[in-house]
KESELO-198377 format. One record per residue: residue number from 1; residue in one letter; x, y, z of N, C-alpha, C in turn. Coordinates in steps of 0.1 Angstrom, whole numbers, plus 2048, in hexadecimal, padded with zeros to 3 digits. Atoms other than C-alpha are relative to their C-alpha. Layout:
N
ATOM  nr rest n_xx n_yy n_zz ca_xx ca_yy ca_zz c_xx c_yy c_zz
ATOM NUM    A    X    Y    Z     X     Y     Z    X    Y    Z
...
This chain:
251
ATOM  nr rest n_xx n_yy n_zz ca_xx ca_yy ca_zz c_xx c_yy c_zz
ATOM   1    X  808  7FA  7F5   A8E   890   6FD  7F4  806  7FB
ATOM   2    X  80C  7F9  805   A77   8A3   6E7  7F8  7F6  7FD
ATOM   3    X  802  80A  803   A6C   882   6DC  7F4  7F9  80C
ATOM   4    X  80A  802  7FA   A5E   879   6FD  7F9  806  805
ATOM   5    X  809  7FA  7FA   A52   895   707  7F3  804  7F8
ATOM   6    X  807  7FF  80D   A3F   897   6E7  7F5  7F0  7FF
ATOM   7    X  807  80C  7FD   A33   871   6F0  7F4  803  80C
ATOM   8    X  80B  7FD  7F4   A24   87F   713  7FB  805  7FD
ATOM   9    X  80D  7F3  800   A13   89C   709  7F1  7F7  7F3
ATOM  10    X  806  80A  80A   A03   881   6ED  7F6  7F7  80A
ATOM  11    X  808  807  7F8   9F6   86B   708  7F9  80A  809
ATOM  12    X  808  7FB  7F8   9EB   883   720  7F5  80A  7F5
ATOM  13    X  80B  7F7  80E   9D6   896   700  7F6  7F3  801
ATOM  14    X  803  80F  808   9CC   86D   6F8  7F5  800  80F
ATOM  15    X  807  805  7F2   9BD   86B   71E  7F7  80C  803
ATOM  16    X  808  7F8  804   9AD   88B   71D  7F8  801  7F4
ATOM  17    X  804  803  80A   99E   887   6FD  7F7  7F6  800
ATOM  18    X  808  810  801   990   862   700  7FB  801  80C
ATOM  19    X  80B  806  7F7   974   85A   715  7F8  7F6  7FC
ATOM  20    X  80C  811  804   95F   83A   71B  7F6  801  80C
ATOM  21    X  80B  7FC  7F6   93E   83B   726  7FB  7F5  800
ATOM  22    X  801  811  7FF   92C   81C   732  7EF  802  7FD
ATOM  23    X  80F  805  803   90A   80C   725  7F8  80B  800
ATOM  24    X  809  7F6  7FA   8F7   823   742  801  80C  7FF
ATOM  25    X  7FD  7EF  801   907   844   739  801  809  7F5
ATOM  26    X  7FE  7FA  80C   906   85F   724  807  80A  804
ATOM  27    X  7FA  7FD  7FE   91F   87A   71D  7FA  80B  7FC
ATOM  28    X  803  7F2  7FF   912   8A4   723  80D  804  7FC
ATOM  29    X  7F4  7FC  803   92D   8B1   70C  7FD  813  7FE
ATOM  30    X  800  7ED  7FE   932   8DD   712  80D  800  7F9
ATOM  31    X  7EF  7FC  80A   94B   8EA   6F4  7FE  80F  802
ATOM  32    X  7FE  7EE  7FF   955   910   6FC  7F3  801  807
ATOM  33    X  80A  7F7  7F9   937   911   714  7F1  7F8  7FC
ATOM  34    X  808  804  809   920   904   6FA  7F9  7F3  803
ATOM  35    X  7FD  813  7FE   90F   8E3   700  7FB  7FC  7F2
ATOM  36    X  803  807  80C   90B   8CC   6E4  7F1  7FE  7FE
ATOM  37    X  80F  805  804   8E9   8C2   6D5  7FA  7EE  805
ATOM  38    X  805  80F  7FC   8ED   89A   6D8  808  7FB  80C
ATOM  39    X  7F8  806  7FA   8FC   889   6F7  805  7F4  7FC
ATOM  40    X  7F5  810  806   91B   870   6F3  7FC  7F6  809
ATOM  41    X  7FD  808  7FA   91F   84F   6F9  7F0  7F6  7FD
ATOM  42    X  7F3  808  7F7   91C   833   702  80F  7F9  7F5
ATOM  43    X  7F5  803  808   941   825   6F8  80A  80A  801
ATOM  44    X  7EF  7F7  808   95F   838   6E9  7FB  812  803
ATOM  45    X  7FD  7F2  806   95B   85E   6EB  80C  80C  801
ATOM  46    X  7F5  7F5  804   972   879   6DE  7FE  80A  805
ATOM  47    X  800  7EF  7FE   975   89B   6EC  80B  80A  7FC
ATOM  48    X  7F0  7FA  804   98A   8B8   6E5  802  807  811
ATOM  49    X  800  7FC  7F7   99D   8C1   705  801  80F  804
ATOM  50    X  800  7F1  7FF   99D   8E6   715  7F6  7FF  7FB
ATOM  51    X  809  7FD  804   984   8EA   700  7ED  7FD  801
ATOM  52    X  80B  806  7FC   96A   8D0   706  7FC  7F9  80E
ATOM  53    X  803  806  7EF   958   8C4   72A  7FA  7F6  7FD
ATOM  54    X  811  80C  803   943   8A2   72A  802  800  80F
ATOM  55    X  804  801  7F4   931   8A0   746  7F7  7F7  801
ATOM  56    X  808  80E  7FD   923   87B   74F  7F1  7FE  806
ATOM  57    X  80B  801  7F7   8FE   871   758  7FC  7F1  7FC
ATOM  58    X  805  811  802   8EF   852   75E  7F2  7FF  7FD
ATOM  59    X  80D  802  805   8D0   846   74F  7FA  7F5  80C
ATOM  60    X  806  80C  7F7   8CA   82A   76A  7F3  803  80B
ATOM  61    X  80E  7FC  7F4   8AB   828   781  806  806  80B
ATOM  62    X  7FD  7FD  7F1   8B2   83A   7A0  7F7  801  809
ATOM  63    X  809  7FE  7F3   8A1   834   7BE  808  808  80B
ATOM  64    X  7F9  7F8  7F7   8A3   850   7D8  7F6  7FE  80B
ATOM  65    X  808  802  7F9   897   84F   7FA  7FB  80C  807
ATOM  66    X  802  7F0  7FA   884   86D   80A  7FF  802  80D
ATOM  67    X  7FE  802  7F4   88A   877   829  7EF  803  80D
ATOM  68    X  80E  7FD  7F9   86C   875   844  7FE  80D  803
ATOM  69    X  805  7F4  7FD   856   892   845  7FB  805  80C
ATOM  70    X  80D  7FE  7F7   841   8A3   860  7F9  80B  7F5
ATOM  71    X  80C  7FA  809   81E   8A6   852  7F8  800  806
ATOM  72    X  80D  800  7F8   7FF   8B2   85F  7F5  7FF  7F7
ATOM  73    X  80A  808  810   7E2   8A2   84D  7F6  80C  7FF
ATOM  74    X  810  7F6  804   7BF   8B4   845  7FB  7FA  80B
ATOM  75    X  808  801  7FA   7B0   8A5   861  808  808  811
ATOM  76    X  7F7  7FA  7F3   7CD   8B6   87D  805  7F5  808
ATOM  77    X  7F6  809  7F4   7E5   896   886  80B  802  7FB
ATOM  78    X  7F4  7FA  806   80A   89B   886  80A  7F1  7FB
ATOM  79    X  7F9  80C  804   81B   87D   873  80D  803  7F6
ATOM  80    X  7F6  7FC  80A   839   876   863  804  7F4  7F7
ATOM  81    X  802  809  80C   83E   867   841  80B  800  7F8
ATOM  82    X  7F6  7FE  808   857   85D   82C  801  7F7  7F2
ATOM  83    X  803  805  807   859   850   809  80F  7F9  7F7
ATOM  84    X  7F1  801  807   875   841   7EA  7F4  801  7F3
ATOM  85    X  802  7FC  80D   871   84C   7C6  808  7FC  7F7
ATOM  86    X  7F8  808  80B   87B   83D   7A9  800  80D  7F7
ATOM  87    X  802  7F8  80C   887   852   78A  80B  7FD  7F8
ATOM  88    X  7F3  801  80C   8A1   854   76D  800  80B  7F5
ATOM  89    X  801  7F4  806   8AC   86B   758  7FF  7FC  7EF
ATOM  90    X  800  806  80E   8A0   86C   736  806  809  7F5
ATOM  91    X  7FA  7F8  809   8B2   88B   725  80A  806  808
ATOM  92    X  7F9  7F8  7FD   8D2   894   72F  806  80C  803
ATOM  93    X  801  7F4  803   8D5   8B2   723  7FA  807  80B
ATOM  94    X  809  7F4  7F8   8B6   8C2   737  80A  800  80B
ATOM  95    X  7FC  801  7F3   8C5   8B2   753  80C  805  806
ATOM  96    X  7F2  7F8  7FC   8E8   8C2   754  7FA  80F  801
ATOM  97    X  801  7EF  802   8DC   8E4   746  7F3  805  807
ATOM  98    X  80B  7F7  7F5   8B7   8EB   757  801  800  80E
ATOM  99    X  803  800  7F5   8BF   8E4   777  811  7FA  807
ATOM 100    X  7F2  7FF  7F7   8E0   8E7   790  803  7EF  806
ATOM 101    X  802  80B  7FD   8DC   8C5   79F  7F4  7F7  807
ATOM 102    X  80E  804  807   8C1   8B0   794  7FF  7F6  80D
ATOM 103    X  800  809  7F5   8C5   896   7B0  7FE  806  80F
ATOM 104    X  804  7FC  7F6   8C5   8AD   7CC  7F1  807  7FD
ATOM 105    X  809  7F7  806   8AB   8C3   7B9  7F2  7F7  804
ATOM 106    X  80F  809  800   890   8A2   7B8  7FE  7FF  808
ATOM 107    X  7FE  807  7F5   89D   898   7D8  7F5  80B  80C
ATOM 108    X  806  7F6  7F9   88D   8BC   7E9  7F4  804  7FA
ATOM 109    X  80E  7FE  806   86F   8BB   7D0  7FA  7F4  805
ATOM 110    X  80C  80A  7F8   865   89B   7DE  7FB  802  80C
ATOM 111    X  800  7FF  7EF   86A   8A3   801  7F0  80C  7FF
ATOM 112    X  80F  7F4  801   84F   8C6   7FC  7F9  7FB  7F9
ATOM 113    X  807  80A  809   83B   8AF   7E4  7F6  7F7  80A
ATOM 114    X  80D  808  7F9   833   897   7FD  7F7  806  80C
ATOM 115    X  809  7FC  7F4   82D   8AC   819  7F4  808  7FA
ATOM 116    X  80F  7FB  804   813   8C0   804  7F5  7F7  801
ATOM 117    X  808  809  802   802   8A3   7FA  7FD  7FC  80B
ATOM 118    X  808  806  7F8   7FF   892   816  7F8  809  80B
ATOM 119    X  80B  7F6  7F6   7F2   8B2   82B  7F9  805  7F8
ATOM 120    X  80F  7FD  80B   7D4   8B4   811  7FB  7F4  805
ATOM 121    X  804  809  7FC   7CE   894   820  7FB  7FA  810
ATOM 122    X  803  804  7F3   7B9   884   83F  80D  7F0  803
ATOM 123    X  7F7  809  7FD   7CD   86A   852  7FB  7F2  7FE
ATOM 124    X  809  80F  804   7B1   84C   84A  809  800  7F4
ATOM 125    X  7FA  804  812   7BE   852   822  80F  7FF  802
ATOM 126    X  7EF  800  801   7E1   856   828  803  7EC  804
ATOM 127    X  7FE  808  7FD   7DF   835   838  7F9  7F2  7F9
ATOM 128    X  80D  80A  80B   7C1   822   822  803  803  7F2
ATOM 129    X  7FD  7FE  80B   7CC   830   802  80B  804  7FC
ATOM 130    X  7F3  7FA  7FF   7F0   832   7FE  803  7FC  7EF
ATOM 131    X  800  800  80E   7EE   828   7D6  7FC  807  7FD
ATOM 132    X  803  7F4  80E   7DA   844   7CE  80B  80C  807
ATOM 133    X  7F5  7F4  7F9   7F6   85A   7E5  806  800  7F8
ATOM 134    X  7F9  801  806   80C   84C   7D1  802  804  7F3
ATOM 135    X  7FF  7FE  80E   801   851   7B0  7FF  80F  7FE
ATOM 136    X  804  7F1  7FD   7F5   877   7BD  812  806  800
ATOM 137    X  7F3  7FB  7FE   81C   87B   7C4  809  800  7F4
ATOM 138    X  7FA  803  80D   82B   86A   7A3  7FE  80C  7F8
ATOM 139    X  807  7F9  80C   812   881   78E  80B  80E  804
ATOM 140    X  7FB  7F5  7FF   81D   8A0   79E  811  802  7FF
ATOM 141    X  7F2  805  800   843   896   7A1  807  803  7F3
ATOM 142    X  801  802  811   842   88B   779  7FF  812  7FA
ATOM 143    X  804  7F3  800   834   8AD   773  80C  808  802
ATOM 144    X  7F5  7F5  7FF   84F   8C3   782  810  7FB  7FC
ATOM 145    X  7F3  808  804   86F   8AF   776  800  7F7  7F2
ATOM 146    X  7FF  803  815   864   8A9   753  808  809  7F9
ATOM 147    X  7F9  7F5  806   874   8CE   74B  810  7F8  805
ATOM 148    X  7F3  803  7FE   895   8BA   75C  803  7F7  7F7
ATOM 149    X  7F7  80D  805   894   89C   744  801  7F6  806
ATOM 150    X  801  809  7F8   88B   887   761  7F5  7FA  803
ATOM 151    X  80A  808  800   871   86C   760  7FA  7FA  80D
ATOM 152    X  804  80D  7F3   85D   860   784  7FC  7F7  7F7
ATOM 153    X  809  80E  803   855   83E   77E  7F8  7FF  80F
ATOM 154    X  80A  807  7F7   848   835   79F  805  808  80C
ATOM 155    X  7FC  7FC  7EF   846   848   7C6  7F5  7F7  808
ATOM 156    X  804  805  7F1   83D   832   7E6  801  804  809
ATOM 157    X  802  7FD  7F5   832   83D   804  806  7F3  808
ATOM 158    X  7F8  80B  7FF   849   828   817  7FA  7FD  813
ATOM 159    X  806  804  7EC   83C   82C   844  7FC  80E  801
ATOM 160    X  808  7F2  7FC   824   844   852  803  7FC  811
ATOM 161    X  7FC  801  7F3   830   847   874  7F8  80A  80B
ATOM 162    X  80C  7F8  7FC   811   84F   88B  806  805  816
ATOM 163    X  7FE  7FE  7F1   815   85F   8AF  7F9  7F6  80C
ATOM 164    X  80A  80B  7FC   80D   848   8CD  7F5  801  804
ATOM 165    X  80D  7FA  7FF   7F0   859   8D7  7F4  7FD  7F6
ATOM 166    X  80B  805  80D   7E3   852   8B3  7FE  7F6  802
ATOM 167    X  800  814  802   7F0   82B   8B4  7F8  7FB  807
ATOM 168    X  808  805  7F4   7DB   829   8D6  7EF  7FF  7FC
ATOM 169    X  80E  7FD  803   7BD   83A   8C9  7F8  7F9  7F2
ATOM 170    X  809  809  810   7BB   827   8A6  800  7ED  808
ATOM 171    X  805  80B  7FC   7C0   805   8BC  7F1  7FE  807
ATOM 172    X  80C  800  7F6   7A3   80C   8D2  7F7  7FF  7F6
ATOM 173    X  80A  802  80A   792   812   8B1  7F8  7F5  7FD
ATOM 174    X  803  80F  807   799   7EF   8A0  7F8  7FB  809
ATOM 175    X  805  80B  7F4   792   7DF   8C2  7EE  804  7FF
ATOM 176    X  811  7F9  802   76F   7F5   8BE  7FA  7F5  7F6
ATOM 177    X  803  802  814   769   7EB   898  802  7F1  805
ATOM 178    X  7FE  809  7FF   772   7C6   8A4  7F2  7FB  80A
ATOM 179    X  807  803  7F8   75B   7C3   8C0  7F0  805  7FA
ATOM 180    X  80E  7FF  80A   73E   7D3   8AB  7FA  7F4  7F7
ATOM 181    X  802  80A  806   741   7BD   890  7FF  7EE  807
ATOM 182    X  806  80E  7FA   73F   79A   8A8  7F6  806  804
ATOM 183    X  809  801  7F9   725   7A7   8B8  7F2  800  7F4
ATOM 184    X  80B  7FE  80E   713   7B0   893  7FB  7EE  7FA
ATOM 185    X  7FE  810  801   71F   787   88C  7F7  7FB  805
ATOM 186    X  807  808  7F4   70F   77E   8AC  7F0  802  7FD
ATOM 187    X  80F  7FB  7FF   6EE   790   8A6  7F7  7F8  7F2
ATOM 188    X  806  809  80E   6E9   783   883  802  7EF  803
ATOM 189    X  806  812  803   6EE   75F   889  7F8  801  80C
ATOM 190    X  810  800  7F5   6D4   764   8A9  7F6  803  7F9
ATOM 191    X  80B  7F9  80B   6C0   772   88B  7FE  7F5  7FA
ATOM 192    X  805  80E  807   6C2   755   876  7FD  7F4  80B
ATOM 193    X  808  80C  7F6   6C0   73C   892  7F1  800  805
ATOM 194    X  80E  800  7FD   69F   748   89C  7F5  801  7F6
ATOM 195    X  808  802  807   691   74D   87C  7FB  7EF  7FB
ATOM 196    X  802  809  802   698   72A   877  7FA  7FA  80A
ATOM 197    X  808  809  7F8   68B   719   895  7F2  809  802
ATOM 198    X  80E  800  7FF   66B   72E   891  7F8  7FE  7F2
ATOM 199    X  809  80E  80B   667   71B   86E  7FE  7F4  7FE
ATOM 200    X  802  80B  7F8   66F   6FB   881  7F6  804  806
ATOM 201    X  810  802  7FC   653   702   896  7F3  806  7FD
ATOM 202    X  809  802  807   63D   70D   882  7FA  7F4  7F5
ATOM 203    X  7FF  80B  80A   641   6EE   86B  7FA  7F2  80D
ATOM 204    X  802  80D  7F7   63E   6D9   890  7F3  805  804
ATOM 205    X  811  7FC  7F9   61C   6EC   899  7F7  7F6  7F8
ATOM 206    X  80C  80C  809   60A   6D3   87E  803  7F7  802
ATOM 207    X  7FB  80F  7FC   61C   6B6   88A  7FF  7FB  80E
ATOM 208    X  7FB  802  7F0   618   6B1   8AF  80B  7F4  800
ATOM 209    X  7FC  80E  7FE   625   68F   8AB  814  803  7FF
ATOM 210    X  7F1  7FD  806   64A   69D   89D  805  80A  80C
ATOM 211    X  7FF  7F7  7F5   649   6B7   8BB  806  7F5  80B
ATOM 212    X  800  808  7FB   645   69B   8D3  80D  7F8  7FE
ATOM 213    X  7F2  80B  800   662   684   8C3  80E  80F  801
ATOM 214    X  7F7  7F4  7FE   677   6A3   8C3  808  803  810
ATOM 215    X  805  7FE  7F0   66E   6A9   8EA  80B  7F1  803
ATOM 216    X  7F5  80A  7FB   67B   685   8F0  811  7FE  7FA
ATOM 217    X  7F8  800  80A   698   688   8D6  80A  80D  80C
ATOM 218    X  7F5  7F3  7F2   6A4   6A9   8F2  801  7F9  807
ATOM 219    X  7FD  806  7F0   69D   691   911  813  7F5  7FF
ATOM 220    X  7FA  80D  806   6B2   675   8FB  812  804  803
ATOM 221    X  7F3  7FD  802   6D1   68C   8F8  805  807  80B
ATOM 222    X  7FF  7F7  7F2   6CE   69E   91B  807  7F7  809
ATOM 223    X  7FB  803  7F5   6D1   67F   92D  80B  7F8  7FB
ATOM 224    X  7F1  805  801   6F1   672   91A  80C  805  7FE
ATOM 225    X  7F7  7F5  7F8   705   68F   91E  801  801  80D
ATOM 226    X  7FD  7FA  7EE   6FE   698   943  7FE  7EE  804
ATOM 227    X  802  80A  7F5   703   67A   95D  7FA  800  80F
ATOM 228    X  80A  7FC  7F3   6F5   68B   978  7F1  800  7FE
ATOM 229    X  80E  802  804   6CE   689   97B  7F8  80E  7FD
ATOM 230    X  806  7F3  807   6B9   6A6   968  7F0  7FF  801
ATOM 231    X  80E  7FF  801   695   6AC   970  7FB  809  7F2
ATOM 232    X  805  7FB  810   682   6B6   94D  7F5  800  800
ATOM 233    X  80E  800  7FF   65E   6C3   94E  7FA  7FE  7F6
ATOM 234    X  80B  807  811   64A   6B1   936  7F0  80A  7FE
ATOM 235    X  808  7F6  7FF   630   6CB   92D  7F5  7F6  7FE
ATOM 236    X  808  80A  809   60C   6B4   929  7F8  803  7F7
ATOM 237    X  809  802  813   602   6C4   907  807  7F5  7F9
ATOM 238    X  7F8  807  80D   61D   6AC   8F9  7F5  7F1  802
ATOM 239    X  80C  80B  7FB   604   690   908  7EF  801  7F3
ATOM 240    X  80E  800  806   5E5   69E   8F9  7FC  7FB  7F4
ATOM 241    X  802  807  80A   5E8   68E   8D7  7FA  7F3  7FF
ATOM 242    X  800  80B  7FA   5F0   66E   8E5  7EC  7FB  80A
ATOM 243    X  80A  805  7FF   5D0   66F   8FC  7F1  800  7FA
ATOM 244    X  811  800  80B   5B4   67D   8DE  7FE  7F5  7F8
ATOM 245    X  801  813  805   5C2   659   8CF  7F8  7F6  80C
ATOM 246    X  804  80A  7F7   5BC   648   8EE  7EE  802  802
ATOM 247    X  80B  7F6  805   599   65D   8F0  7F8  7F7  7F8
ATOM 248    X  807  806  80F   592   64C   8CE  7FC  7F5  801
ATOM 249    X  7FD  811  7FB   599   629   8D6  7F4  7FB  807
ATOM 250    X  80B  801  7FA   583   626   8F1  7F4  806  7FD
ATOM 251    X  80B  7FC  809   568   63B   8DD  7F9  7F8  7FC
């Protein structure tokens, strides 16, 4: 009897004692209170029980998602924004001992994070410049969760969700900005078409003769398009060439 109860208290020492940590984890070991200097693992590690705590963290990327804000920009619209953040932890240690819980901790520094930032911001940039938002968020982010041992790699602004009042007033815009620019299109090729046909006719004012074939060259294509009959006033300067030959002749 002593035998096996001397076998159990062996395994349950053996199961307390032995831990296995995987690839992504490291092992925050606290002896009498104390935390150790280097984190365990990965693999095999030994503890002493009662005495020793390991307390597991993962090294893996974590993407978190932040919940949508309400923000009021620098210019006075009320939008709401929401982003996801990448991070990981790169010293275990800070991350158990500086901070109570590092996951909720980032999770409510991003949230006040973004809404600062983006109410330093008009609603054109929030919407035209969401990479430099981004990198303006990262910086600051990195910054305050470096004392945690916790690395941003990357935050995206993920939807800016505009009131409909806004949605109405920025379509009317485009539709603005759309109808400007054809009409800017329209103006300029009227600009080049007239520049050019007043170096065509300047080039025909020394030619009568090319004027003339021109003149019939319009009658030529008028009447094989339309089938109906088209009166066309022949002006008689196109003549006058024609009769200072004839003129000649009989001279």
């Amino acid at each position: 009897m002593f035998y096996i109860l001397a076998i159990v208290l062996l395994i349950l020492f053996l199961s307390a004692a032995i831990k296995i940590l995987r690839e992504y984890e490291r092992g925050v070991i606290f002896r009498l209170g104390r935390v150790l200097e280097t984190p365990k693992g990965p693999g095999l590690v030994i503890i002493i029980p009662v005495i020793d705590k390991l307390v597991k963290v993962s090294l893996r990327l974590v993407a978190m998602d932040v919940p949508p804000q309400d923000v009021i920009t620098k210019d006075n619209v009320s939008v709401k924004v929401n982003a996801v953040i990448y991070f990981r932890v790169m010293e275990p240690n800070k991350a158990i001992i500086e901070v109570e819980n590092y996951l909720f901790a980032t999770s409510q520094l991003a949230q006040t994070t973004l809404r600062s930032v983006c109410g330093q911001s008009e609603l054109d940039e929030l919407l035209s410049e969401r990479d430099k938002i981004n990198t303006t968020l990262a910086s600051i982010l990195d910054k305050h969760t470096d004392p945690w041992g916790i690395k941003i790699s990357n935050v995206e602004v993920k939807h800016i969700d505009l009131p409909q009042e806004m949605q109405r007033a920025m379509a009317k815009q485009a539709e603005a900005e759309r109808e400007r620019r054809a009409k800017v299109i329209n103006a300029e090729g009227e600009f080049q078409a007239a520049t050019r046909l007043a170096e065509a006719a300047g080039k025909m004012q020394g030619f009568p003769y090319a004027l003339q074939l021109r003149y019939l060259q319009t009658l030529r294509e008028v009447s094989a398009e339309s089938n109906s009959t088209t009166l066309f006033p022949i002006p008689i300067d196109l003549f006058e060439p024609f009769l200072k030959n004839i003129n000649k002749d009989k001279g």
